[in-house]
Structures are given as structure tokens and as C-alpha cells.
C-alpha positions in Angstrom: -32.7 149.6 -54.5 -32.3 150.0 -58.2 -31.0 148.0 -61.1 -29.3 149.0 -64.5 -27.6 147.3 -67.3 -24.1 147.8 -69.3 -22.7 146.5 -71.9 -19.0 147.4 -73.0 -16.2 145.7 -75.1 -15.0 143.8 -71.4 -16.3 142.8 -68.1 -14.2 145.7 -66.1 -15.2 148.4 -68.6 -18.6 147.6 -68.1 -18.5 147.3 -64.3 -16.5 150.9 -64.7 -19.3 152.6 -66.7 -22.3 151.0 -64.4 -20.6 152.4 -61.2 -19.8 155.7 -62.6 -23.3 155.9 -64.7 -24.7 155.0 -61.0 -23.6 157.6 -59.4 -20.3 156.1 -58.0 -22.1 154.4 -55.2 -20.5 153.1 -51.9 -22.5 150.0 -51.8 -23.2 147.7 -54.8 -23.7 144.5 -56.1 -22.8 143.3 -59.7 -23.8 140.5 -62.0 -22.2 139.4 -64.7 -24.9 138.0 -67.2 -22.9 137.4 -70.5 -18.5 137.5 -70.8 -16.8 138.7 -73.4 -16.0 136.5 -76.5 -13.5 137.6 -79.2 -14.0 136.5 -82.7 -10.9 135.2 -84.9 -8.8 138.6 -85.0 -9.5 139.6 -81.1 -12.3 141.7 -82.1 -15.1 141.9 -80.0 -17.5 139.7 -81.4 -20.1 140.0 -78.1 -20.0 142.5 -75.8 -19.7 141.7 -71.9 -23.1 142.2 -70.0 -23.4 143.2 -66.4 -26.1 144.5 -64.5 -25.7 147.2 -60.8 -27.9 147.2 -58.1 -27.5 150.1 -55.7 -29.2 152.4 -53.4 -29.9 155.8 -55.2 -29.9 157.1 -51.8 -25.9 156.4 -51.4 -24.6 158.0 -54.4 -22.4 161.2 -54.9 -24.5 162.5 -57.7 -27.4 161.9 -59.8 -28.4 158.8 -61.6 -28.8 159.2 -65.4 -31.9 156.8 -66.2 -31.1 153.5 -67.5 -31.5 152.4 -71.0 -34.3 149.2 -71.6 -32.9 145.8 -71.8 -34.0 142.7 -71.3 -31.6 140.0 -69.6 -33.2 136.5 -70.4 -33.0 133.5 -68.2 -32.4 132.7 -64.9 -29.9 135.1 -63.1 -26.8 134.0 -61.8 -26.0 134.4 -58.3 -22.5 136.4 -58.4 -20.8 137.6 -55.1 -20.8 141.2 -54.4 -18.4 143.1 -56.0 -14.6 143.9 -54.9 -12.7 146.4 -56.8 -9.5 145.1 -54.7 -10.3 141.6 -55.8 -8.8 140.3 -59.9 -12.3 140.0 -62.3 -11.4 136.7 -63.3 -12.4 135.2 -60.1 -15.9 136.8 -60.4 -16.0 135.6 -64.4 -14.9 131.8 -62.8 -17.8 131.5 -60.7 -20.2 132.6 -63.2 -18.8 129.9 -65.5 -19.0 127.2 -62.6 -23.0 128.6 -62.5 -23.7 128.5 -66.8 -22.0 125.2 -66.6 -23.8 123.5 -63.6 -27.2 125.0 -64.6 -26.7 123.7 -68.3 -26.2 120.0 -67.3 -29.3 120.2 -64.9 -31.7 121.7 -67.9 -30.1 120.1 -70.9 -32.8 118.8 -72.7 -32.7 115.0 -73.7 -33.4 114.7 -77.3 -34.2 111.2 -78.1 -34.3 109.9 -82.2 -38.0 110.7 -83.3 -39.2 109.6 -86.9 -38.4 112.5 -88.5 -35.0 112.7 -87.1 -34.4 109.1 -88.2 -35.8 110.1 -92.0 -33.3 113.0 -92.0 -30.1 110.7 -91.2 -31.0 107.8 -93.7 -31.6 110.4 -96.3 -28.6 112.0 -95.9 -27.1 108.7 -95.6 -28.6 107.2 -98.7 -27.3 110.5 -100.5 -23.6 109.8 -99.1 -23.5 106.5 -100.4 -25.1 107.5 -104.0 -22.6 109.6 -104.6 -19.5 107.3 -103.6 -21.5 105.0 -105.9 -21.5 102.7 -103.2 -24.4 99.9 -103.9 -25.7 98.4 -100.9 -28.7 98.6 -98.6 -28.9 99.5 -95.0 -31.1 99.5 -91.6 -31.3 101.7 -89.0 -32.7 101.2 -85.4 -33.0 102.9 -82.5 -31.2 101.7 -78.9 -32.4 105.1 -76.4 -29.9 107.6 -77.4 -28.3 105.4 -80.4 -29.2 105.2 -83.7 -27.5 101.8 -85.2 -26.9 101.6 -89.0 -25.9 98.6 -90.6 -25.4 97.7 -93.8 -25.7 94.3 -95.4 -22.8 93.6 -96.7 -19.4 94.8 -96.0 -18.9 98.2 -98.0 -14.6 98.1 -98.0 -12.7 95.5 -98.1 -10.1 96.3 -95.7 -11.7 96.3 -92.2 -9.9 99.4 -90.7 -10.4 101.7 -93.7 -14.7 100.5 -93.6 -14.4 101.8 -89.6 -12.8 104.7 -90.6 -15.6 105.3 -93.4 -18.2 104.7 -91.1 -16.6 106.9 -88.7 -17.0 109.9 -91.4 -19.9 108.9 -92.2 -21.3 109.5 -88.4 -19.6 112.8 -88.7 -21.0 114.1 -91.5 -24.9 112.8 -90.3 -25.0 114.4 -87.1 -23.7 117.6 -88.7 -26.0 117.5 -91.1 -28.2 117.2 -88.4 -27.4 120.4 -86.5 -27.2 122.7 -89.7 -31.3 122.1 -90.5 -32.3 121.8 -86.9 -30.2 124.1 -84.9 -29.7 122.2 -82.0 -27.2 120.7 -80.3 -28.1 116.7 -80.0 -25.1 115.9 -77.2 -27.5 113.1 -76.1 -27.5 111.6 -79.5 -25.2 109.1 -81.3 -25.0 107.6 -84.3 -23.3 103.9 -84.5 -22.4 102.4 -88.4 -21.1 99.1 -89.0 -21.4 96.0 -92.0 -22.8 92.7 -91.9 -18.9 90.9 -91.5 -19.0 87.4 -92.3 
């Protein structure tokens, strides 16, 4: 058995050039590591990425050699291919398989120190600037980082929530621009001391 690896502007223009670059084999199986995905003007923005594994023995003519790549990761279990049957049902099941094995290995990122220091910094920034002029705490509930301040910082209730609701916004974006993550386990709760 041998395995090569394509990548093309779509998923059945790669599977095209992997069976013809293969030989045109009788018998193959293909894996779709990576879809398509179009930037704002329908551009390819990255290229589709499948991989062919055939018997050399069962092809009409001779195998070119394949190019190095490296596919990262775990590999998907795809069903064998069907040129009869519509792509889309092979690109569904790969989806079903990214999805699935990303909520069994997402990591759980709970609020460390220097995550904490980041938020109230930015936070304390925030308020500076809106020349707001009250103090605040922040604790930590698991996944929650509470923040309240002392005093209430609007007068009318519903516009401080919708503040505070900004404010949340802003912090955890500010979060994922200098870390580079994705913290879906984190949350951050605001709220004044309303007498």
C-alpha cells in the first residue's frame, strides 16, 4: 500500500489530481485532512487537503513520486471513496469527526494569576479612560472571574449592565489577542455594589 498527499483550490480537485497522479487506481481510499475555506471575496484562502492510499500494483500506469508533507494530528477515519456518491457527504462526516474530537481534547483553561493581572489591567485602563473613579475586586469561582466594583458606576441600572456587558467583551478579547488562545471555558461576570 502507498500513501500520497494533494492539495488543490477544492476537495474534488484534489481527490481528481491524487487518483490521476496515482496512477488511476481501481481500489482506493481517501482522507480528507483539511476542507476548503474561502476568504471574504471567494478566494481560496486555504487549500483543501486529502491524502490516497492505493496499491501500486493496481494501477494503469506509473506512479510519479509524491511530494513531502507532513499532515499533523490525529487522522480522521473517512469512508472509502465513491466517485458515484456527492463530496459533501464525505466533507459532513469529517466535520462530525473535527467536531467530536475537539470537545473530547479541548483543554480547560482555568483563571491563573497572570491571567487575572492581565484582565484587571486592562480593566483598570478601561475605566481611566472613561474617567470613571471607582475601585474594584476580582475573584475567582472555577471558570468565572467575578468583578465588582464598589459603588454603582451609572446611575441608570440597565445602561451599568450594558456597560459591564462591554466591558466583559472587550477583557476577554483582549485576552485572546496577547495569548492566542481561545478561553471557551472562561467567563468573565461584572457587576456594582447596589444599595
Amino acid at each position: 500500500m502507498r500513501s500520497m498527499l494533494y492539495e488543490a483550490s477544492t476537495v474534488p480537485k484534489a481527490i481528481e489530481k491524487a487518483w490521476s497522479d496515482s496512477g488511476r487506481p481501481e481500489e482506493f481510499t481517501i482522507r480528507i485532512y483539511e476542507a476548503e475555506k474561502r476568504g471574504f471575496f471567494g478566494f481560496a484562502k486555504r487549500y483543501a487537503v486529502v491524502s490516497i492510499i492505493f496499491d501500486p500494483k493496481k494501477t494503469s500506469r506509473k506512479v510519479r513520486k509524491p511530494r513531502a508533507r507532513i499532515a499533523g494530528g490525529a487522522q480522521p477515519q473517512v469512508p472509502k471513496y465513491d466517485p458515484n456518491k456527492n463530496i459533501e457527504q464525505y466533507l459532513d462526516v469529517e466535520k462530525e469527526q473535527e467536531k467530536a474530537s475537539r470537545t473530547q481534547q479541548e483543554p480547560y483553561y482555568a483563571w491563573s494569576a497572570d491571567l487575572i493581572n492581565c484582565v484587571t489591567g486592562s480593566l483598570r485602563d478601561l475605566i481611566n479612560i472613561m474617567g470613571i473613579k471607582t475601585k474594584f475586586s476580582a475573584k475567582v469561582d472555577k471558570h468565572l472571574l467575578k468583578i465588582e466594583f464598589d459603588r454603582p458606576v451609572i446611575e441608570a441600572p440597565s445602561e451599568e449592565r450594558m456597560l459591564f456587558a462591554s466591558f466583559a467583551y472587550l477583557l476577554m478579547q483582549f485576552l485572546k489577542r496577547r495569548y492566542k488562545k481561545s478561553f471557551r471555558s472562561c467567563r468573565i461576570a461584572i457587576a456594582s455594589a447596589r444599595r
